[in-house]
C-alpha positions as CSV (number, residue, x, y, z in Angstrom):
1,X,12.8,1.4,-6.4
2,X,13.2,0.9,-2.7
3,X,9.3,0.2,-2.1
4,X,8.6,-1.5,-5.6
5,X,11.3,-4.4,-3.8
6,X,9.3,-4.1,-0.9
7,X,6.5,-4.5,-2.3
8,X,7.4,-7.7,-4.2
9,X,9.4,-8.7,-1.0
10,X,5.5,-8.2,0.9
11,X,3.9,-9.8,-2.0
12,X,6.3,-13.0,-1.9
13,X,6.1,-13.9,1.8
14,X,2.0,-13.8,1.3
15,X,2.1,-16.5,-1.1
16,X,4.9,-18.4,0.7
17,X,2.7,-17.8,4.1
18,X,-1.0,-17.6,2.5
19,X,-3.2,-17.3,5.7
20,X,-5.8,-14.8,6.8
21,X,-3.6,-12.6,8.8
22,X,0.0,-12.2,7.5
23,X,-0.6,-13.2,3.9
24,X,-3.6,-11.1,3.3
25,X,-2.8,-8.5,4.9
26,X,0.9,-8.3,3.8
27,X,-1.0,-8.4,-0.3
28,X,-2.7,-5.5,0.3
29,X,0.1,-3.9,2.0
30,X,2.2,-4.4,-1.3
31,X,-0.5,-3.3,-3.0
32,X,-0.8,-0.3,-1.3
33,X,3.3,0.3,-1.9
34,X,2.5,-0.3,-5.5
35,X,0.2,2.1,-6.2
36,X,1.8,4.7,-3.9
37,X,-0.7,5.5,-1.4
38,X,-0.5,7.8,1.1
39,X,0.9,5.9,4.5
40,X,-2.0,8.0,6.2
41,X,-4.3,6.0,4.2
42,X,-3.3,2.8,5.5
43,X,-5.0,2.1,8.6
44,X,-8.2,3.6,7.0
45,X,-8.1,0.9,4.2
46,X,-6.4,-1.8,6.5
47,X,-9.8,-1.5,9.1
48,X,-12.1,-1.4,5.7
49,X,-10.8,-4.5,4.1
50,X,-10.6,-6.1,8.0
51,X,-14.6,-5.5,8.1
52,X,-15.2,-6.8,5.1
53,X,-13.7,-9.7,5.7
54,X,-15.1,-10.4,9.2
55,X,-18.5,-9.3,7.1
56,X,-18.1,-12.7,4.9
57,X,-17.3,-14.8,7.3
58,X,-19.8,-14.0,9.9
59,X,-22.7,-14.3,6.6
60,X,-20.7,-17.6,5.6
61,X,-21.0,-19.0,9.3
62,X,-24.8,-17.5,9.5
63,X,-25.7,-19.6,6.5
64,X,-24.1,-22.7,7.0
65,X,-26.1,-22.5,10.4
66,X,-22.8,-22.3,12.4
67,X,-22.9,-19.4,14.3
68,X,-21.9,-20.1,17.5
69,X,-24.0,-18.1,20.2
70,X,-21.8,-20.0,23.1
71,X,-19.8,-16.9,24.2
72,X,-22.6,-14.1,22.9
73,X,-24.9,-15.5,25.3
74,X,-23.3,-15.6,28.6
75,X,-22.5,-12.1,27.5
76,X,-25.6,-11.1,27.5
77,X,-27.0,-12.6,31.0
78,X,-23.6,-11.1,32.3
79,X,-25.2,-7.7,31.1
80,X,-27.8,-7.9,33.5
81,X,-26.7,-4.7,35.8
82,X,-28.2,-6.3,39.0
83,X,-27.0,-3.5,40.8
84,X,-28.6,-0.5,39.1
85,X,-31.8,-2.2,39.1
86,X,-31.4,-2.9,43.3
87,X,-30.7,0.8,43.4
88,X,-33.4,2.3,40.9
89,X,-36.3,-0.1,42.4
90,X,-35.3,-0.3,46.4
91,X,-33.6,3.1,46.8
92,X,-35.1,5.4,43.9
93,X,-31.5,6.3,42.3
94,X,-29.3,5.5,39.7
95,X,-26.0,4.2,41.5
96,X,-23.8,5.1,38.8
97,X,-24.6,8.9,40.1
98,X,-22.9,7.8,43.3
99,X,-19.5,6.4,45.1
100,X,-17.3,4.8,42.6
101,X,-19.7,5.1,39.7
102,X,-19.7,1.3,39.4
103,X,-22.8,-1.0,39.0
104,X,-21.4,-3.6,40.8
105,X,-22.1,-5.2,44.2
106,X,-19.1,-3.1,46.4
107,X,-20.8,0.0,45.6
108,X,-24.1,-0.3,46.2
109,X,-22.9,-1.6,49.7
110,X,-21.7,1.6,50.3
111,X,-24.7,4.0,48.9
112,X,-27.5,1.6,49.5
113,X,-26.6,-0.5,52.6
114,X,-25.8,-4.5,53.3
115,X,-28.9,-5.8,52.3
116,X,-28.7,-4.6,48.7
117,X,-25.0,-4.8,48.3
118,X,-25.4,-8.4,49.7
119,X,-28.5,-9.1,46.9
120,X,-26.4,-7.5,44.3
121,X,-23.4,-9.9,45.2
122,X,-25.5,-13.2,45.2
123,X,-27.4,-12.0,41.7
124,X,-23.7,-11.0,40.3
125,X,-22.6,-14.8,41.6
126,X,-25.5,-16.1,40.3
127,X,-25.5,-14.9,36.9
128,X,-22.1,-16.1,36.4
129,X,-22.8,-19.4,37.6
130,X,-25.4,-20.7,36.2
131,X,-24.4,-19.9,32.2
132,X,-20.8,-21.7,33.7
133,X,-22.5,-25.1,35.0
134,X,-24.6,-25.1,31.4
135,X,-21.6,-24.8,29.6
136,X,-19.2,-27.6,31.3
137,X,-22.2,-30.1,32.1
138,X,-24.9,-29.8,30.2
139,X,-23.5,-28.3,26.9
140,X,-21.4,-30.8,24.1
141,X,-18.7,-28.2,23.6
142,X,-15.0,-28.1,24.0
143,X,-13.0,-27.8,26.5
144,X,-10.8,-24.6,25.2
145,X,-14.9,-22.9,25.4
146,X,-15.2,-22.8,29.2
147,X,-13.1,-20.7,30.4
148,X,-13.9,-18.4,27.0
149,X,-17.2,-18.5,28.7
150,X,-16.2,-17.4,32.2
151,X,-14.5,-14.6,30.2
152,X,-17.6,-13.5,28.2
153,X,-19.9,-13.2,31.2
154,X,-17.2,-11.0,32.9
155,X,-17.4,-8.8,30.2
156,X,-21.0,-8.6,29.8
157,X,-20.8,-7.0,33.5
158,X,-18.1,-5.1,33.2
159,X,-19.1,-3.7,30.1
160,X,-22.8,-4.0,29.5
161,X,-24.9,-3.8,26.3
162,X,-27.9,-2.4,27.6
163,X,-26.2,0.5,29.6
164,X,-23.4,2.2,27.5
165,X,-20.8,-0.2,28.4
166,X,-20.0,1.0,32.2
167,X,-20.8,-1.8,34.5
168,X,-19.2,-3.3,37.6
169,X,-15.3,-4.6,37.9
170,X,-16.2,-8.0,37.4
171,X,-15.1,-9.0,41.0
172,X,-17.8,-11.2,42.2
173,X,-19.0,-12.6,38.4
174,X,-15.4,-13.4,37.9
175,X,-14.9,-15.3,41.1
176,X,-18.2,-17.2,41.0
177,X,-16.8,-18.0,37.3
178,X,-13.6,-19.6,38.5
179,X,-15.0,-21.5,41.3
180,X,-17.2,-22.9,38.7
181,X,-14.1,-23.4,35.9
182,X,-11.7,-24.7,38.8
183,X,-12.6,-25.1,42.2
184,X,-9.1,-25.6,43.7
185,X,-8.5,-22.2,41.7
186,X,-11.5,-20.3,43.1
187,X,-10.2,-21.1,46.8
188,X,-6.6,-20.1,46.4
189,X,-7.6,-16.7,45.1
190,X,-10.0,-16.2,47.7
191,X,-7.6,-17.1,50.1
192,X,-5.1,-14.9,48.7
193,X,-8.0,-12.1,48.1
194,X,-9.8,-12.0,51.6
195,X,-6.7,-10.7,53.6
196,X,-6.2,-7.6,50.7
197,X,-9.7,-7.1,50.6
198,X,-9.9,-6.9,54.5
């Protein structure tokens, strides 16, 4: 009796609230009370029903010629692992093998000397500025997407694509990003960055 009320209590509330999140998924939560499924279960059919949705609305957006490559974009040039390629074509070795493991500029500075780690850091600068000027001067978009896009491109590096997800920390992409997003920003967290780093 106790879950049936639930259940109805669940399947109240969704039509009182109906939106994406708490009203669907509180109907197929009662649902799932109902018919007495196991609680195991739930997460199982919760993620199955989640991709299903997300399924339809991606098709929905790719037909109605929406989709929005903004943020997927910058992702992907902030894949670029500048720093394994510095290592693999100057030195011969993959720097993920070495030091911290990282693909970013810091390390190959310490494996591969000052003038890689210096190329890595401008091409890691680089390839978060240039997607970031596009976006705020060049591109009609709003507001709320530039600093979405500053986040993208720090992902992309820190978690690349095209090599298993294991990039850099997103130091120098991140910093290039915010100097970009907010200048006054990018120099008060250098300033208070430089005398930690040092």
């Amino acid at each position: 009796i106790t879950m049936v009320l639930l259940a109805i209590l669940f399947l109240v509330t969704a039509v009182l609230y109906s939106s994406v999140g708490f009203g669907g998924g509180s109907t197929y939560l009662a649902l799932l009370l109902i018919w007495e499924v196991p609680y195991f279960v739930f997460p199982l059919i919760a993620l199955f029903c989640n991709i299903i949705v997300v399924s339809g609305n991606s098709f929905n957006y790719i037909k109605a010629g929406n989709l929005n490559l903004k943020l997927l974009i910058p992702y992907l040039i902030g894949s670029i692992p500048f720093g394994l390629l510095i290592g693999k074509i100057v030195k011969g070795i993959d720097i993920r093998d070495h030091g911290s493991g990282s693909t970013g500029a810091t390390n190959l500075l310490r494996i591969c000397g000052p003038i890689c780690g210096i190329s890595a850091l401008i091409l890691d600068m680089s390839k978060a500025v240039m997607p970031m000027i596009v976006t705020i001067h060049l591109l009609e978009v709003s507001n709320w997407i530039h600093p979405f896009t500053g986040i993208a491109i720090i992902c992309g590096h820190s978690w690349p694509i095209c090599i298993k997800f294991k990039g850099g920390k997103g130091i120098a992409s991140g910093w290039a990003a915010l100097f970009i997003l907010s200048p006054i920003s990018g120099l008060i967290a250098t300033a208070t960055g430089l005398p930690i780093i040092a």
